[in-house]
C-alpha positions as a Markdown table, in Angstrom:
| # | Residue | x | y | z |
|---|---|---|---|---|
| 1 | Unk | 0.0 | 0.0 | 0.0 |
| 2 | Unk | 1.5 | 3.3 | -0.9 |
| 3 | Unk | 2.5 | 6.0 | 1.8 |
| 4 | Unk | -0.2 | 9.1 | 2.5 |
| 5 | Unk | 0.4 | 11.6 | 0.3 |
| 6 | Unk | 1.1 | 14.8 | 2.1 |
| 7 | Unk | -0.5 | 17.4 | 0.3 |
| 8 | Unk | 0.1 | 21.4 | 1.1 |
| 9 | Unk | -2.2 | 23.9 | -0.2 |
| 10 | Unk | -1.4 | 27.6 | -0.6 |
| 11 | Unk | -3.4 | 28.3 | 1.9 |
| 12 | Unk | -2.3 | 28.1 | 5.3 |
| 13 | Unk | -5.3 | 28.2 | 7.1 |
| 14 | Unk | -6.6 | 24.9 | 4.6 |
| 15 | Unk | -4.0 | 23.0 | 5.3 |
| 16 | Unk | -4.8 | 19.3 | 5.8 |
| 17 | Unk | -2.9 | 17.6 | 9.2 |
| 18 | Unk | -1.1 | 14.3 | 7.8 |
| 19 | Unk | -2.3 | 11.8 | 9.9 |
| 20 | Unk | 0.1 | 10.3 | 12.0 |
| 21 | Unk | 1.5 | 6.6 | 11.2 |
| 22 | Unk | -0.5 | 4.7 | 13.9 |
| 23 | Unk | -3.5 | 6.1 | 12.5 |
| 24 | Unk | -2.4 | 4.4 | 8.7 |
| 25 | Unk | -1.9 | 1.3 | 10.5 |
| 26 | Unk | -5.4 | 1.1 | 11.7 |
| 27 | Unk | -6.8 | 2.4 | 8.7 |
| 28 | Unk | -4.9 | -0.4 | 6.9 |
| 29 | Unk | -5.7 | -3.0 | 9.7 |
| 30 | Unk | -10.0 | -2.0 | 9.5 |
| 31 | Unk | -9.4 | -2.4 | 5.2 |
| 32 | Unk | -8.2 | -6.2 | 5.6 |
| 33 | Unk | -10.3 | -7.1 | 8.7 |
| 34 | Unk | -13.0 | -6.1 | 6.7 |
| 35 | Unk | -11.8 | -8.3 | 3.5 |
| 36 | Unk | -11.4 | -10.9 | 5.3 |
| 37 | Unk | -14.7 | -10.7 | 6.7 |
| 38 | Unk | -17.2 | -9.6 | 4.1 |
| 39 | Unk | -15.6 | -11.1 | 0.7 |
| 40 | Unk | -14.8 | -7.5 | -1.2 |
| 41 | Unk | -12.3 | -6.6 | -3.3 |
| 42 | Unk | -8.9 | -6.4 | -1.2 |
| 43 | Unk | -7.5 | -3.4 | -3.1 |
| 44 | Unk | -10.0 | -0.3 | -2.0 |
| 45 | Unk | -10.9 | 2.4 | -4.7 |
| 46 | Unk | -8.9 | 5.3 | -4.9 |
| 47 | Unk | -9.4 | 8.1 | -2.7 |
| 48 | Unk | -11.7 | 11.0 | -4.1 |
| 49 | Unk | -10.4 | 13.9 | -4.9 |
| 50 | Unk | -11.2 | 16.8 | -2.8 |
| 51 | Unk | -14.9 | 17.8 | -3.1 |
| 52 | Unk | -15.0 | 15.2 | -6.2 |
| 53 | Unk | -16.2 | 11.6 | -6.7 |
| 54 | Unk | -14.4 | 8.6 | -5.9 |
| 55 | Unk | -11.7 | 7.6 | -8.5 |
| 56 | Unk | -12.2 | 5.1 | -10.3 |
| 57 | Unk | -8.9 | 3.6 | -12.1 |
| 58 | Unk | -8.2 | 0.1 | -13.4 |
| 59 | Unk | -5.8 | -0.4 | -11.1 |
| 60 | Unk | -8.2 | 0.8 | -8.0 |
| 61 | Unk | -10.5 | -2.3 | -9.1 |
| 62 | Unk | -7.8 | -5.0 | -9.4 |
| 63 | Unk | -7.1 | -8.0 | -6.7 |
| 64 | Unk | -4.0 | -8.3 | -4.3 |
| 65 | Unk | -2.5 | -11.4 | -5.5 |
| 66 | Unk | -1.8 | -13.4 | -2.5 |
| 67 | Unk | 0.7 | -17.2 | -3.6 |
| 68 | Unk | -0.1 | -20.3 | -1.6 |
| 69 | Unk | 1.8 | -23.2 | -0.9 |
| 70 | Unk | 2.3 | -26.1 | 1.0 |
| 71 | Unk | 3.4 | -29.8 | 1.6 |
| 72 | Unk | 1.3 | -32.8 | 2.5 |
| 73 | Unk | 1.7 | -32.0 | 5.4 |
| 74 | Unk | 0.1 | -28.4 | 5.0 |
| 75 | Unk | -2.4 | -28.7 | 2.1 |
| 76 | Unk | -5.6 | -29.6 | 4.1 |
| 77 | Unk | -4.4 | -26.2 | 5.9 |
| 78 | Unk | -3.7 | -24.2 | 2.9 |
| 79 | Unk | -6.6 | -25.4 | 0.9 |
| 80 | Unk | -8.8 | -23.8 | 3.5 |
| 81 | Unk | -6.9 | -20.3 | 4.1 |
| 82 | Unk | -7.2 | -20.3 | 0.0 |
| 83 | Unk | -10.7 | -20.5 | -0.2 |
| 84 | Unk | -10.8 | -18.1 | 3.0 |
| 85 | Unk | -8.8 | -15.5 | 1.0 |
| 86 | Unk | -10.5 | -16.6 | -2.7 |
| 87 | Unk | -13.7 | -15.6 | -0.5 |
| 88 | Unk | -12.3 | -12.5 | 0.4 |
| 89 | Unk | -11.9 | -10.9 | -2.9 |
| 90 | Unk | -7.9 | -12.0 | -3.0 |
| 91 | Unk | -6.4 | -13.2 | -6.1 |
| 92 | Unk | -4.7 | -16.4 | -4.8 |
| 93 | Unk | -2.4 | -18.6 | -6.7 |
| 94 | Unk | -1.8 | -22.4 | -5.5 |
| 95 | Unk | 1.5 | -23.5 | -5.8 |
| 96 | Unk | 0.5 | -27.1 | -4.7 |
| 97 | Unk | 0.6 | -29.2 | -3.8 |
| 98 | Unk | -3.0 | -30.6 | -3.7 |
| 99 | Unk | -2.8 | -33.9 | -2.1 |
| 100 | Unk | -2.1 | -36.2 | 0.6 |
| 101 | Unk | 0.9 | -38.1 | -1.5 |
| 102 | Unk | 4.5 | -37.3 | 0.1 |
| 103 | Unk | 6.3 | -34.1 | -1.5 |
| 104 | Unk | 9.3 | -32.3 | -0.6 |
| 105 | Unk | 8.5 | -29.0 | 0.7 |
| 106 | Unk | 11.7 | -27.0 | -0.6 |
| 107 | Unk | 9.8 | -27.3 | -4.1 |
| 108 | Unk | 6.0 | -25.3 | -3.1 |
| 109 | Unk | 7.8 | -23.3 | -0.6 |
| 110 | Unk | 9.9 | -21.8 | -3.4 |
| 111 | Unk | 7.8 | -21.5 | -5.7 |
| 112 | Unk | 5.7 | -19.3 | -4.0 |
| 113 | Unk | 8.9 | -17.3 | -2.5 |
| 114 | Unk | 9.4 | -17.1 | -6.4 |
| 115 | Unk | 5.9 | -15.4 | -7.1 |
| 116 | Unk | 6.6 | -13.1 | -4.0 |
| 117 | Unk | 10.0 | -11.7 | -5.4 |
| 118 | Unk | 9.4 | -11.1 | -9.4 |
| 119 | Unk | 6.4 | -9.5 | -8.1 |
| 120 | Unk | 3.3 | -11.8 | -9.6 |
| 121 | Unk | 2.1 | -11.5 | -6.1 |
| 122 | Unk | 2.4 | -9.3 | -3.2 |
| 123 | Unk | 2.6 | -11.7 | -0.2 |
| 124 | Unk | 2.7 | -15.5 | 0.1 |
| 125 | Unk | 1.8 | -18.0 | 2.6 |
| 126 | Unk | 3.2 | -21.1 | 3.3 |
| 127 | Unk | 2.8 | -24.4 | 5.5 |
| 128 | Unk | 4.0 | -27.2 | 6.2 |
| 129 | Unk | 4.6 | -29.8 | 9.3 |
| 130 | Unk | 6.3 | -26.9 | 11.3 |
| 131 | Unk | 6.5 | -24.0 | 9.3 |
| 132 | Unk | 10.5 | -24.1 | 9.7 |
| 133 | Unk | 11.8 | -25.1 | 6.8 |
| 134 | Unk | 9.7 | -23.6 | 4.2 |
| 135 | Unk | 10.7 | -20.4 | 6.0 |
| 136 | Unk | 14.6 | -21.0 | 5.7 |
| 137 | Unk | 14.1 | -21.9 | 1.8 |
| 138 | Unk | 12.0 | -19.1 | 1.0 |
| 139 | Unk | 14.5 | -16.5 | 2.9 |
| 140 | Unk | 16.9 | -17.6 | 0.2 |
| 141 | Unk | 15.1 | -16.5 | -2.6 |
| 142 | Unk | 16.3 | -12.7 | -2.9 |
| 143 | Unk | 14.1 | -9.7 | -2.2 |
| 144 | Unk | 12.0 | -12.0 | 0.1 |
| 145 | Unk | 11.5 | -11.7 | 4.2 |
| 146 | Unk | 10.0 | -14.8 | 5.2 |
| 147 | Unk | 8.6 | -14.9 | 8.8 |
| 148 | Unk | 7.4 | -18.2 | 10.8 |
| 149 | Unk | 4.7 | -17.1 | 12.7 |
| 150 | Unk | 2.6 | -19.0 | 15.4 |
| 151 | Unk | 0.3 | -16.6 | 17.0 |
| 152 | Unk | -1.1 | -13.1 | 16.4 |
| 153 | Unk | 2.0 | -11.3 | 18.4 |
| 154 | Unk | 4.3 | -12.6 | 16.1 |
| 155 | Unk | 2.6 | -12.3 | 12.8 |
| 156 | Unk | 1.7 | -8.2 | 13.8 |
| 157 | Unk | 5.4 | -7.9 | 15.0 |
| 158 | Unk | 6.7 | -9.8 | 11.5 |
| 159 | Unk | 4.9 | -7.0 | 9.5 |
| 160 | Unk | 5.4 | -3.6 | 11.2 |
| 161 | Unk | 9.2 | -4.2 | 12.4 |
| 162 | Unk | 10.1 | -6.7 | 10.1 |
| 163 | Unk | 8.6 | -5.8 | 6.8 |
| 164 | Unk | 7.8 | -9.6 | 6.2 |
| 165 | Unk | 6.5 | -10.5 | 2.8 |
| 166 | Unk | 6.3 | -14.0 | 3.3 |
| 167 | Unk | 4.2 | -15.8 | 6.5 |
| 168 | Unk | 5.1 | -20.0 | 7.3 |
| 169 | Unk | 2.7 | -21.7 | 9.2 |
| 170 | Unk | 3.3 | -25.3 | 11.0 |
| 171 | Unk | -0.2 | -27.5 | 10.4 |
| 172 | Unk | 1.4 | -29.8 | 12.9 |
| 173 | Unk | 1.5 | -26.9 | 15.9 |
| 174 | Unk | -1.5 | -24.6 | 14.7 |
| 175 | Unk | -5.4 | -25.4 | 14.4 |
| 176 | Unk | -7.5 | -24.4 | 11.7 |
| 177 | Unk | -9.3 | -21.3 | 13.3 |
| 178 | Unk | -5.8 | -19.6 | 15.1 |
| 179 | Unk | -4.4 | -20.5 | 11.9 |
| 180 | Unk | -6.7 | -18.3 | 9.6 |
| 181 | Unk | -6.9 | -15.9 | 13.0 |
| 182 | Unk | -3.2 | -15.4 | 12.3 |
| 183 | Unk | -2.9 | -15.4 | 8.7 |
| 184 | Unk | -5.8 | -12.3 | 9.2 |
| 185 | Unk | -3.3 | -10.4 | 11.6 |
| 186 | Unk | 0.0 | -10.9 | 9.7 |
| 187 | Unk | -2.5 | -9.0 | 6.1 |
| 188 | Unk | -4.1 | -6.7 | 8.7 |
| 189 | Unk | -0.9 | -5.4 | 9.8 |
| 190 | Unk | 1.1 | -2.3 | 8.4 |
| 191 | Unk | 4.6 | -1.9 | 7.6 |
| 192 | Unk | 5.6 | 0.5 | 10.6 |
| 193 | Unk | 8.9 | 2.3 | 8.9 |
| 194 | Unk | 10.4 | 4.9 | 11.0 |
| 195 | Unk | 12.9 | 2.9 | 13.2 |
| 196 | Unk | 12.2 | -0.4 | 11.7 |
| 197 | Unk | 13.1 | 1.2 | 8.0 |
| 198 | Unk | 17.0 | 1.2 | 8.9 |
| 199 | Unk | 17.0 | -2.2 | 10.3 |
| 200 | Unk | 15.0 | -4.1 | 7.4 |
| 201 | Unk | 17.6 | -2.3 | 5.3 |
| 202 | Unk | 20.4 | -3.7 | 7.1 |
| 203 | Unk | 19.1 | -7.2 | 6.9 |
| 204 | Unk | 18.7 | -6.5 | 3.2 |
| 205 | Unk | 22.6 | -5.4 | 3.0 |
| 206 | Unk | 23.6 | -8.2 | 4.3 |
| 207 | Unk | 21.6 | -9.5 | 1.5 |
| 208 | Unk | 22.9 | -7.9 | -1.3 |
| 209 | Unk | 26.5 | -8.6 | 0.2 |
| 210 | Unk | 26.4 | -12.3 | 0.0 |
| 211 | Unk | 24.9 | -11.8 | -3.8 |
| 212 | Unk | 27.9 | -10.4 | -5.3 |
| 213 | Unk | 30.2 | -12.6 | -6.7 |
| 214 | Unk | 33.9 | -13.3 | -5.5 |
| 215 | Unk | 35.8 | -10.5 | -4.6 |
| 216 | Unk | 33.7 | -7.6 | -4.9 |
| 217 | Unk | 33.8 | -6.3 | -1.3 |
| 218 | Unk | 32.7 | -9.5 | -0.1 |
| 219 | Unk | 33.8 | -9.3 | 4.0 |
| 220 | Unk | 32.3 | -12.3 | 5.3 |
């Protein structure tokens, strides 16, 4: 979701107060909560223009794309938080795998991480037995921020300090309903930048260090 827009009119005394970031964070948290809830379209219209009528853009009417994934020992799970998101009015691609038969979970968990980094889709959701490796293979996919979340602390903390694009779930650890519960926390939650904005770009640093190839200021 793009930052307010701060906008300054010529006229002092009409000047609009930007609201402050906690109140963007709600705003954002009320949008999703009410997705999830009612089954509209994730991506709210535009905002009018002042004294005008709403906006109305292609790209105000189109669907977050959300990428689902799991193993067999996820896909009951992830079958149900697809239809819960489908529902919702979220554009969701399953990676697989779509049955009970034994599968490797490197293979769903990056393909999703895949989707999440060229940009097909905004966020992706994993799961598998424990949520732990699907995490560490999709945090080796560049430009992605996996997170392994296993209650609503940690999935609101994964978004607004970590900047998480990517939420793992364990089907073995998690029931259905705190699953979905947590799943609606980790989309209802803003990216809180501020503070947080120096320290996700120091754990993407560290990224981009390991990327370059031999000898190029590589320290370790």
């Amino acid at each position: 979701m793009p930052e307010p827009r701060s906008l300054v009119p010529a006229d002092p005394a009409t000047r609009a107060v930007a609201p402050s970031e906690d109140a963007v964070r709600e705003i954002v948290r009320r949008i999703v909560d009410a997705t999830l809830a009612g089954g509209v379209t994730a991506t709210p219209a535009a905002a009018p223009a002042s004294g005008g009528a709403p906006a109305s853009t292609p790209a105000a009417q189109e669907r977050i794309a959300i990428a689902i994934g799991a193993d067999h020992g996820g896909a009951a799970l992830k079958d149900r938080i697809g239809q819960v998101l489908a529902e919702s009015g979220f554009a969701v691609q399953d990676c697989g795998t779509h049955g009970s038969a034994p599968v490797d979970y490197p293979d769903f968990a990056h393909a999703v991480a895949r989707l999440v980094a060229d940009g097909t889709c905004r966020w992706g959701v994993i799961v598998d037995g424990a949520g732990i490796g699907s995490c560490m293979v999709a945090n080796k996919v560049p430009g992605v921020r996996a997170a392994l979340c296993h209650d609503l602390s940690s999935a609101r903390n994964s978004r607004e300090h970590n900047h998480a694009n990517v939420l793992t779930l364990g089907a073995g650890f998690l029931g259905e309903a705190l699953a979905i519960e947590i799943v609606r926390a980790w989309l209802g939650t803003a990216w809180g930048p501020g503070r947080h904005a120096a320290r996700v770009e120091k754990i993407m640093d560290v990224e981009r260090r390991y990327m370059r190839p031999a000898g190029e200021g590589r320290t370790g």
